[in-house]
N, CA, C and O atoms as CSV, one atom per row, in Angstrom:
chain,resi,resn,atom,element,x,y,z
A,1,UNK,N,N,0.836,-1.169,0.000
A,1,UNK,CA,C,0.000,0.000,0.000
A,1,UNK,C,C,0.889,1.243,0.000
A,1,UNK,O,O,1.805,1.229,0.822
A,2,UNK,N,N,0.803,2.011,-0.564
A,2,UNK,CA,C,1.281,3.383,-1.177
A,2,UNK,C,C,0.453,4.093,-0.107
A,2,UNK,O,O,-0.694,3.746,0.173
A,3,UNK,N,N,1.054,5.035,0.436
A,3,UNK,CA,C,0.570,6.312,0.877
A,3,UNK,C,C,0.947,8.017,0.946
A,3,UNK,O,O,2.061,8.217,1.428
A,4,UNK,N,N,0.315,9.062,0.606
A,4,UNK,CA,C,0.553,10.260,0.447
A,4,UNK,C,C,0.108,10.869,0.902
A,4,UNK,O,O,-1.022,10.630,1.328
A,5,UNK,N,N,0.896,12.370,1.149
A,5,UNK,CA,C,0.143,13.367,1.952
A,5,UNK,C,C,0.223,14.515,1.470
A,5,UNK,O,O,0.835,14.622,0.407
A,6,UNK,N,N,-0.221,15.435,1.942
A,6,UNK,CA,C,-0.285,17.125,1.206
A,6,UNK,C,C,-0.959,17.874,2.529
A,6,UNK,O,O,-1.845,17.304,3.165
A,7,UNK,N,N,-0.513,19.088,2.867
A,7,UNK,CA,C,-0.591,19.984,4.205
A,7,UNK,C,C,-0.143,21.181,3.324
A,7,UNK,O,O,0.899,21.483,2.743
A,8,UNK,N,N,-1.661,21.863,3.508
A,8,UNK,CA,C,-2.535,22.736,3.149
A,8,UNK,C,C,-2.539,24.181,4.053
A,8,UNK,O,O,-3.531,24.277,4.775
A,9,UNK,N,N,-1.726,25.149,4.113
A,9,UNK,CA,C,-2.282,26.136,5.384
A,9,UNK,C,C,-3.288,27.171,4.634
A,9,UNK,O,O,-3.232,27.761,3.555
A,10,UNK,N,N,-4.377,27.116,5.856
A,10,UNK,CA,C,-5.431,28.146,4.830
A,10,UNK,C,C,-5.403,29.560,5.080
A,10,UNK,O,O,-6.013,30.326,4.333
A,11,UNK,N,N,-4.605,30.056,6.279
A,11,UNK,CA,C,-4.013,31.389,6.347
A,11,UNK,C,C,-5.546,32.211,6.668
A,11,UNK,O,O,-6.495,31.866,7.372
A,12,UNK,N,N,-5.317,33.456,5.812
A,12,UNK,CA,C,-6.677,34.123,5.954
A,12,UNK,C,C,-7.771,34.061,4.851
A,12,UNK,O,O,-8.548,34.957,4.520
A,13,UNK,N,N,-7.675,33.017,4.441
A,13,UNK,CA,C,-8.572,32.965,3.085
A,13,UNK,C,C,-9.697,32.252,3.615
A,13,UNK,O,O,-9.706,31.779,4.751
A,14,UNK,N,N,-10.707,32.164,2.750
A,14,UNK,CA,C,-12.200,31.673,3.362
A,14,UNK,C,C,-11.871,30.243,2.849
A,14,UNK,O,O,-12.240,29.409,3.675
A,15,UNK,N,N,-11.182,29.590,1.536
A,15,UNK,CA,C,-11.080,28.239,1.349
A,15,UNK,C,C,-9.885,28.097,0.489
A,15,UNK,O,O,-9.613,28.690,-0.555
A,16,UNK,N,N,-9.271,27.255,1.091
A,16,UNK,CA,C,-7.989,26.528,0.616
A,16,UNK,C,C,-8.298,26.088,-0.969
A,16,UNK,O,O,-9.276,25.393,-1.245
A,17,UNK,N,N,-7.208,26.645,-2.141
A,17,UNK,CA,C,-7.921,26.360,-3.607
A,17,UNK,C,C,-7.012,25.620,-3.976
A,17,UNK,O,O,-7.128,24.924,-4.985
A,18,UNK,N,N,-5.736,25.634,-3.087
A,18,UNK,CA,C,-4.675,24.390,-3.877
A,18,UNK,C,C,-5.305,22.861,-4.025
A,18,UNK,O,O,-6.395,22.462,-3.614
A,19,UNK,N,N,-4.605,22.366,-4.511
A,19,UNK,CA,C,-4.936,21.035,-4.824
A,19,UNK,C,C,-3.722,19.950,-5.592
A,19,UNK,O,O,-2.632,20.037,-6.157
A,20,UNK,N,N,-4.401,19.243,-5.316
A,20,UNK,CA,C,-3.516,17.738,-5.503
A,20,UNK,C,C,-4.025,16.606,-5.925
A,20,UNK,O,O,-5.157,16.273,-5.576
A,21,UNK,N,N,-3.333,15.907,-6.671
A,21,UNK,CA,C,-4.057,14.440,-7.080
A,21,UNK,C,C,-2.609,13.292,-7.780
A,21,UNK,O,O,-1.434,13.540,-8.047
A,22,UNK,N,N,-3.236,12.341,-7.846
A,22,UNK,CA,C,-2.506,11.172,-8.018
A,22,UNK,C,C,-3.026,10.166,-8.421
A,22,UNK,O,O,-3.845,9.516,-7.771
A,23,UNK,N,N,-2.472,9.784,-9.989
A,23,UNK,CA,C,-3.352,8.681,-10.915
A,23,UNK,C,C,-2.120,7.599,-11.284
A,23,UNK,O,O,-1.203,7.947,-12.027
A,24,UNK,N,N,-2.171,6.502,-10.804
A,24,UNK,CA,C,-1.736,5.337,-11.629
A,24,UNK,C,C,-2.751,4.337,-12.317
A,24,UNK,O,O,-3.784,3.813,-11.901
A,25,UNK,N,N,-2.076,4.265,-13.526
A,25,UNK,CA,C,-2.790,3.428,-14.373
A,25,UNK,C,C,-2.480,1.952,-13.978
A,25,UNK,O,O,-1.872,1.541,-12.991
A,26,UNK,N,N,-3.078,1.233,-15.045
A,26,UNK,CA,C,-3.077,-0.429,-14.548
A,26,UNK,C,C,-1.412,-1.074,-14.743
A,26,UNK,O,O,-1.030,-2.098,-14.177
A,27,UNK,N,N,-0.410,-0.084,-15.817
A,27,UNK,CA,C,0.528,-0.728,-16.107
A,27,UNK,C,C,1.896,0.001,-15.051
A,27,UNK,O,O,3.102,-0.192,-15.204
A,28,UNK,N,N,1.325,0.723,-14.159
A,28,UNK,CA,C,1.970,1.199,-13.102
A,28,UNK,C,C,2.453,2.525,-12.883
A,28,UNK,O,O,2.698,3.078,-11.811
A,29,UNK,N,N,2.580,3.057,-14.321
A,29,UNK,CA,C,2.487,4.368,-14.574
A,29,UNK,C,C,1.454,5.295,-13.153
A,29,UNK,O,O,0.261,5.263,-12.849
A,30,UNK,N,N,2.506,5.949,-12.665
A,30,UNK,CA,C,2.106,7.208,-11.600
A,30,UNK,C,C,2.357,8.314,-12.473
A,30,UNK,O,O,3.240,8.471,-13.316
A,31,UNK,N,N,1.048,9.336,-11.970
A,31,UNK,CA,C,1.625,10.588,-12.065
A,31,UNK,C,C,0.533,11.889,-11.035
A,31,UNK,O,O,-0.675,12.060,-10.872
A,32,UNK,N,N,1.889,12.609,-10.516
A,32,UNK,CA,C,1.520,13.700,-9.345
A,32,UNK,C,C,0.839,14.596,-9.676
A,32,UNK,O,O,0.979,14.377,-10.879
A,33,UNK,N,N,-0.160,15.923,-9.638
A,33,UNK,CA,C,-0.426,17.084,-9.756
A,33,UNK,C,C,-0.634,17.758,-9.177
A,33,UNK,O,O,-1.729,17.525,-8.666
A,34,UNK,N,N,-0.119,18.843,-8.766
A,34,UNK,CA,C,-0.445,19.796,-7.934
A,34,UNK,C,C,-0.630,21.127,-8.309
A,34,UNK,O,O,0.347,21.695,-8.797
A,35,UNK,N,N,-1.705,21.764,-8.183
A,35,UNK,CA,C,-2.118,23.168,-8.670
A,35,UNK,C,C,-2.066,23.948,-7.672
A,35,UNK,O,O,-1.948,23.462,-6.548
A,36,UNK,N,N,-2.126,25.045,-7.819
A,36,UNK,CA,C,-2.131,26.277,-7.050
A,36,UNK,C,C,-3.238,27.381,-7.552
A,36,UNK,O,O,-3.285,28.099,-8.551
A,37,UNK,N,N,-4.191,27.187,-6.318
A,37,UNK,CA,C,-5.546,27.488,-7.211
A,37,UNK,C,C,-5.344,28.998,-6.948
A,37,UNK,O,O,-4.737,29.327,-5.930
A,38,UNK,N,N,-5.737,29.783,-7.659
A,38,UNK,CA,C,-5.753,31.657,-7.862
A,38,UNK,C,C,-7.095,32.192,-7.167
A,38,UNK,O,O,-8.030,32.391,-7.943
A,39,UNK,N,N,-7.277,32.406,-6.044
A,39,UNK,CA,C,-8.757,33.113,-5.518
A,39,UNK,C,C,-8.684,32.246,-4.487
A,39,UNK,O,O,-7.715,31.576,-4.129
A,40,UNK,N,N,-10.281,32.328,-3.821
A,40,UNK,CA,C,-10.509,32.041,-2.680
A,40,UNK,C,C,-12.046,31.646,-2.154
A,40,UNK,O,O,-12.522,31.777,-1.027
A,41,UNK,N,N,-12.598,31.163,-3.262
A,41,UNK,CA,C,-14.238,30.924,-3.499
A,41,UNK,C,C,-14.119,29.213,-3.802
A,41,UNK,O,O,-13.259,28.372,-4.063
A,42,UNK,N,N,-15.728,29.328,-3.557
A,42,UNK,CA,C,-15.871,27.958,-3.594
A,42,UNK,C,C,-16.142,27.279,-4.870
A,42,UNK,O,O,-16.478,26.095,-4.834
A,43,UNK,N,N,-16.010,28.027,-6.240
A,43,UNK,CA,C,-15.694,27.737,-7.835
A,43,UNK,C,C,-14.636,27.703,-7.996
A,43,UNK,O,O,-14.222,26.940,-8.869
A,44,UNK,N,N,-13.833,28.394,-7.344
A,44,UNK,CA,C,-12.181,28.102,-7.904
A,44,UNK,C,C,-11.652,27.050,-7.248
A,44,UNK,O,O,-10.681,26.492,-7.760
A,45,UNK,N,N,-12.300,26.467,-5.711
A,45,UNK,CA,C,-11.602,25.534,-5.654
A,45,UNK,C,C,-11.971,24.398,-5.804
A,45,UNK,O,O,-11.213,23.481,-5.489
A,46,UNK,N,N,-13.338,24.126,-6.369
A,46,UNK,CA,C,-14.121,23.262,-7.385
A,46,UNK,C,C,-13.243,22.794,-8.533
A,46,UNK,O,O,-12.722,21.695,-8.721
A,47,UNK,N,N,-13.209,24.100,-9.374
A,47,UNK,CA,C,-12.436,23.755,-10.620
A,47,UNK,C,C,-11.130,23.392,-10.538
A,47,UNK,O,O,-10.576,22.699,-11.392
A,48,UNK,N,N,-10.336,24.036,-9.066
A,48,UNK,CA,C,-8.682,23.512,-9.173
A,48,UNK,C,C,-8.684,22.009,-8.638
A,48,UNK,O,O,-7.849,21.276,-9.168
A,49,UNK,N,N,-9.680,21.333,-7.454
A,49,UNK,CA,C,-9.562,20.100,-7.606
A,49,UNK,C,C,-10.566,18.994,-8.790
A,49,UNK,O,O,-10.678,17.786,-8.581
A,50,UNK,N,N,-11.104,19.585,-9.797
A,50,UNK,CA,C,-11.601,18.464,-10.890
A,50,UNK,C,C,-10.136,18.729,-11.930
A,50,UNK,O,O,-9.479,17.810,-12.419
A,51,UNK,N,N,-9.844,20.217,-12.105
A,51,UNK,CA,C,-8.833,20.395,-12.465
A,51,UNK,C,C,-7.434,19.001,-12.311
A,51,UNK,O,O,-6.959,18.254,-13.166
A,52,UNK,N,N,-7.174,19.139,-10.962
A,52,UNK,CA,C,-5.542,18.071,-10.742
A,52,UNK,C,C,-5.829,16.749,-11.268
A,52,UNK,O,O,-5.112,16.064,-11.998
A,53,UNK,N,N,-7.083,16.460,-10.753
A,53,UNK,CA,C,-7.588,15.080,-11.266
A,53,UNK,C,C,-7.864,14.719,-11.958
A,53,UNK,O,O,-8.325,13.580,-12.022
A,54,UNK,N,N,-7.669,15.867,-13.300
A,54,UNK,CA,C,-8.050,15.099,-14.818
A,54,UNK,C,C,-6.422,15.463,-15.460
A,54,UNK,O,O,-5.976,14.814,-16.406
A,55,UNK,N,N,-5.675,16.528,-14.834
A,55,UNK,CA,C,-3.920,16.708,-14.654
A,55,UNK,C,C,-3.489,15.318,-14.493
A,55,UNK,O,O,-3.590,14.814,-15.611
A,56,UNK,N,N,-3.192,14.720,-13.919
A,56,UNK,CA,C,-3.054,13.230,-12.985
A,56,UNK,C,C,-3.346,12.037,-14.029
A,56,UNK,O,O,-2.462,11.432,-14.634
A,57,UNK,N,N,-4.746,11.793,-14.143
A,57,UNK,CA,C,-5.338,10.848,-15.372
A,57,UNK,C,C,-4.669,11.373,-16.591
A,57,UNK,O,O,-3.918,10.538,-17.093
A,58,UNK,N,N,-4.708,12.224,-17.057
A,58,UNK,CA,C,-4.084,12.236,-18.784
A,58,UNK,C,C,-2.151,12.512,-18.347
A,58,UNK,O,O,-1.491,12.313,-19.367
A,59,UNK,N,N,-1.560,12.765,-17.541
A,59,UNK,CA,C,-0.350,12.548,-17.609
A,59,UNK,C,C,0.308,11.120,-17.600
A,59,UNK,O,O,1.271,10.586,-18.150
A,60,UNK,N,N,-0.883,10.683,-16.523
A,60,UNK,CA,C,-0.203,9.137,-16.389
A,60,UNK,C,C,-0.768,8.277,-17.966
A,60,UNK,O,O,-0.076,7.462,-18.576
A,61,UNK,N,N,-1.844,8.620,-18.276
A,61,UNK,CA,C,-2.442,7.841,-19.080
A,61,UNK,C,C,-1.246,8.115,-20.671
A,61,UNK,O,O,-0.964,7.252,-21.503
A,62,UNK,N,N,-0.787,9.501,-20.650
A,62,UNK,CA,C,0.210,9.739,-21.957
A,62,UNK,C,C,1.228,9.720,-21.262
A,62,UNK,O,O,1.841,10.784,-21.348
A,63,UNK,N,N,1.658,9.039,-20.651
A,63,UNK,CA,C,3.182,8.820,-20.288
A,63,UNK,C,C,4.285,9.657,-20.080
A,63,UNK,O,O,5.465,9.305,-20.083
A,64,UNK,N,N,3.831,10.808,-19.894
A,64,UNK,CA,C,4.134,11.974,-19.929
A,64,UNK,C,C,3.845,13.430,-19.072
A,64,UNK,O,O,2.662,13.764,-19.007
A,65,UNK,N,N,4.669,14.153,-18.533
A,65,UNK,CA,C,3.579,15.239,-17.707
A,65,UNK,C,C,3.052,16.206,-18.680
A,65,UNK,O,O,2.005,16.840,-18.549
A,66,UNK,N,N,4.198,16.284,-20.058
A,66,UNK,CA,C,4.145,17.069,-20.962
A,66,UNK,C,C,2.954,17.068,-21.777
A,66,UNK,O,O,2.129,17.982,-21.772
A,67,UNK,N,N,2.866,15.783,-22.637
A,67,UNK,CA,C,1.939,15.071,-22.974
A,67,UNK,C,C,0.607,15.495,-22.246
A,67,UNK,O,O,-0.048,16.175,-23.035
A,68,UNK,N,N,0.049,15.370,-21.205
A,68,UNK,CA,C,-0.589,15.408,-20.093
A,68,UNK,C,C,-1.181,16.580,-20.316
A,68,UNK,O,O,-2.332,16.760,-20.716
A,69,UNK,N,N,-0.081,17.658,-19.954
A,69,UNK,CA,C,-0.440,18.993,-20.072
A,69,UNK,C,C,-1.081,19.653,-20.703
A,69,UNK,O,O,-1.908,20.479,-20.319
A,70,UNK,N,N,-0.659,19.263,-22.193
A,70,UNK,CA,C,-0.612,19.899,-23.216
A,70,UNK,C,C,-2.151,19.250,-23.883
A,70,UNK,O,O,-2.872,19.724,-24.761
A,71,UNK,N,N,-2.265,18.227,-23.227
A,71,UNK,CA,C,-4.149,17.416,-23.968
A,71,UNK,C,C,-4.789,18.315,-22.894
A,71,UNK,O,O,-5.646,19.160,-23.154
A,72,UNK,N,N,-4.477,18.153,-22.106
A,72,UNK,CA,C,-5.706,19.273,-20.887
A,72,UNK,C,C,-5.701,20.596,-21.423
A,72,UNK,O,O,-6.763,21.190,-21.612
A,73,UNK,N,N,-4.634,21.088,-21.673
A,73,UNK,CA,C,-4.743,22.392,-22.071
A,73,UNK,C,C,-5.520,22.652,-23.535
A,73,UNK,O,O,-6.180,23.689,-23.601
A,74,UNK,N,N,-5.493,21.961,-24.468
A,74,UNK,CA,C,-6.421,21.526,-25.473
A,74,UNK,C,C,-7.961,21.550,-25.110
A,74,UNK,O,O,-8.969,22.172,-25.446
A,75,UNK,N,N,-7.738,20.923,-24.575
A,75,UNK,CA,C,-8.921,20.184,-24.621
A,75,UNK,C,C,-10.127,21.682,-23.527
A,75,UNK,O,O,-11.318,21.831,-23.803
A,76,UNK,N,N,-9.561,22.349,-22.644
A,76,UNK,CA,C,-9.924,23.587,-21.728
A,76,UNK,C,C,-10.235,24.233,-22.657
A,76,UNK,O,O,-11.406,24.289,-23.033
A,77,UNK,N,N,-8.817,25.158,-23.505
A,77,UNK,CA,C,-8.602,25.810,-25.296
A,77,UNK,C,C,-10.307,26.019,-25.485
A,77,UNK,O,O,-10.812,27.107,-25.205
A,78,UNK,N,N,-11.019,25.031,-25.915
A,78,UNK,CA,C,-11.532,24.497,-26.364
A,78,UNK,C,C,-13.110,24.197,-26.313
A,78,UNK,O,O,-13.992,23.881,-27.111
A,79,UNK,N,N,-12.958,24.532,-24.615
A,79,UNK,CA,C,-14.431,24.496,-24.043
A,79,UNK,C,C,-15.129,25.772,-24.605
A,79,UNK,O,O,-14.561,26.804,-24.964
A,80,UNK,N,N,-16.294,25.545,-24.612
A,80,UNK,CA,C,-17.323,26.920,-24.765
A,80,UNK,C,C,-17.337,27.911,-23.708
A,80,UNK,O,O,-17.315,29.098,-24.037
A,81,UNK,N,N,-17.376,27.533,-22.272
A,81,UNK,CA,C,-17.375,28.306,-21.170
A,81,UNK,C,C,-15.953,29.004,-21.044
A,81,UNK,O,O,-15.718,29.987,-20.342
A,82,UNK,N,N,-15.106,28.372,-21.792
A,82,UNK,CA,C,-13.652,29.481,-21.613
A,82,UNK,C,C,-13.380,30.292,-22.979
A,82,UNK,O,O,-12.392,30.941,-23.323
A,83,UNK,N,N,-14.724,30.004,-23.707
A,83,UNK,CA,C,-13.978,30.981,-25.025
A,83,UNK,C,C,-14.541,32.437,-24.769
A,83,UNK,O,O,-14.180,33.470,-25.333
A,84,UNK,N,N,-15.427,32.299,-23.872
A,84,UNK,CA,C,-15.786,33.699,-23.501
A,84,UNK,C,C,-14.795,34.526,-22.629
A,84,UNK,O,O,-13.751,34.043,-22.190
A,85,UNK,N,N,-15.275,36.055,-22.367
A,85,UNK,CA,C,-13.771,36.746,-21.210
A,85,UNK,C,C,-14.302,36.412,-20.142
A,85,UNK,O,O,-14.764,37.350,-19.491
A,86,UNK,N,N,-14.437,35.111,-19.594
A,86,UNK,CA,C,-14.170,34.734,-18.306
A,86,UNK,C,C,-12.523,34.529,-18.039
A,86,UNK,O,O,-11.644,34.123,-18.799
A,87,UNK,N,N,-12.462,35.052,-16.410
A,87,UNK,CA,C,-11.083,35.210,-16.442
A,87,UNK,C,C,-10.630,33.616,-15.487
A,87,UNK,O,O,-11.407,33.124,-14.668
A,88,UNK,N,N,-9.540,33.137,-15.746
A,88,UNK,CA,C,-9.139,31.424,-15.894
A,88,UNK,C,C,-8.971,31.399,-14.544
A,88,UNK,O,O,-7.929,31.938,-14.171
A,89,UNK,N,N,-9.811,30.848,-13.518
A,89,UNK,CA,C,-9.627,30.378,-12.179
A,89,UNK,C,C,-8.468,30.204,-11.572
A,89,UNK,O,O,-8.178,30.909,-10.605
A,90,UNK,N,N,-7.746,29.382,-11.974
A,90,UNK,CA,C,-6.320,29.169,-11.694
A,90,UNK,C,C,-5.410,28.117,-12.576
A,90,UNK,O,O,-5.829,27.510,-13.561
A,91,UNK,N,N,-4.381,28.042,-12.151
A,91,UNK,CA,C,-3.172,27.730,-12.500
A,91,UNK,C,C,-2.192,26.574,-12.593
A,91,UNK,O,O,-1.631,26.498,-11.500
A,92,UNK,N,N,-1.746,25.651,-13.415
A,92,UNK,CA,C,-1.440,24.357,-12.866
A,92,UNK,C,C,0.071,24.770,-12.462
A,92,UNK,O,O,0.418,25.376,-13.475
A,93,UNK,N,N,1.005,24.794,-11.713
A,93,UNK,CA,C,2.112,24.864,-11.071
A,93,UNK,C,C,3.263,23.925,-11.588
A,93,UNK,O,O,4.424,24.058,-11.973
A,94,UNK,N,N,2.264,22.806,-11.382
A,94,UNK,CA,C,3.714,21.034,-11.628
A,94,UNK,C,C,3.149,20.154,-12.203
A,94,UNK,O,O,2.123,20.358,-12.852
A,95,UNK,N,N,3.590,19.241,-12.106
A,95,UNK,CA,C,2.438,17.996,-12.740
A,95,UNK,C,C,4.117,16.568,-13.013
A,95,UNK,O,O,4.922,16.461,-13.938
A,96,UNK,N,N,4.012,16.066,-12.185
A,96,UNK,CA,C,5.592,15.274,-12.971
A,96,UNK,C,C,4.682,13.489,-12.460
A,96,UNK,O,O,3.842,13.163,-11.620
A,97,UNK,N,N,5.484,12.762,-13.553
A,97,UNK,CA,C,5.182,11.264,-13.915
A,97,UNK,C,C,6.131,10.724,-13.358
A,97,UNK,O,O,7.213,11.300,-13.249
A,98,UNK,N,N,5.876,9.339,-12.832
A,98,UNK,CA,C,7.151,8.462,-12.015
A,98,UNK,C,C,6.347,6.878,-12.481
A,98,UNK,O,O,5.256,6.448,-12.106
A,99,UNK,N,N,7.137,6.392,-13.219
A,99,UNK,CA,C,7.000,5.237,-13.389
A,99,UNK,C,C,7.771,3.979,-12.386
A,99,UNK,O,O,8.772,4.197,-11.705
A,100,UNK,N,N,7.036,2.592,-12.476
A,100,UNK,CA,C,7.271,1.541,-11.213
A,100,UNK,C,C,8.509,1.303,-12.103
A,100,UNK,O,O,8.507,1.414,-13.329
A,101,UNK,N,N,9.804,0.886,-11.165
A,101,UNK,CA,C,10.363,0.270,-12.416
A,101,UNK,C,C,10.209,-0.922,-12.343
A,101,UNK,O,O,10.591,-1.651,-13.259
């Protein structure tokens, strides 16, 4: 059993928007994400944790953080709700892959 942690200080903000996640696939492929959500509402930190967790699934799933990145970021690009001037919740920070050897 694998275990992880993440410690969060929420300071003076009304809600903690960082976030974190962690996807291995079936062939052992891990991969980390951690965002750093921008604001302090309860939409931004909605979107920064569905956000890591689809970060996480497509890095590990393309073998890649790059890979990863770059389909999420597509694929966001892309949505209807962001082609308008809504301004982008937040921010992905890291995102790195570690394979079993």
């Amino acid at each position: 059993m694998k275990h992880y942690a993440t410690a969060q200080r929420l300071g003076d903000r009304a809600f903690q928007c960082d976030a974190t996640a962690v996807c291995t696939m079936p062939d052992g492929t891990r991969a980390h994400a951690l965002l750093d959500g921008v604001g302090d509402t309860r939409a931004v930190r909605a979107w920064t944790r569905t956000a890591a967790r689809r970060l996480a699934r497509a890095a590990a799933g393309h073998k890649s953080a790059e890979a990863g990145l770059r389909a999420e970021y597509a694929r966001y690009a892309t949505d209807p709700v962001r082609l308008g001037r809504e301004p982008r919740p937040a921010r992905s920070r890291g995102c790195r892959r570690r394979t079993r050897p």
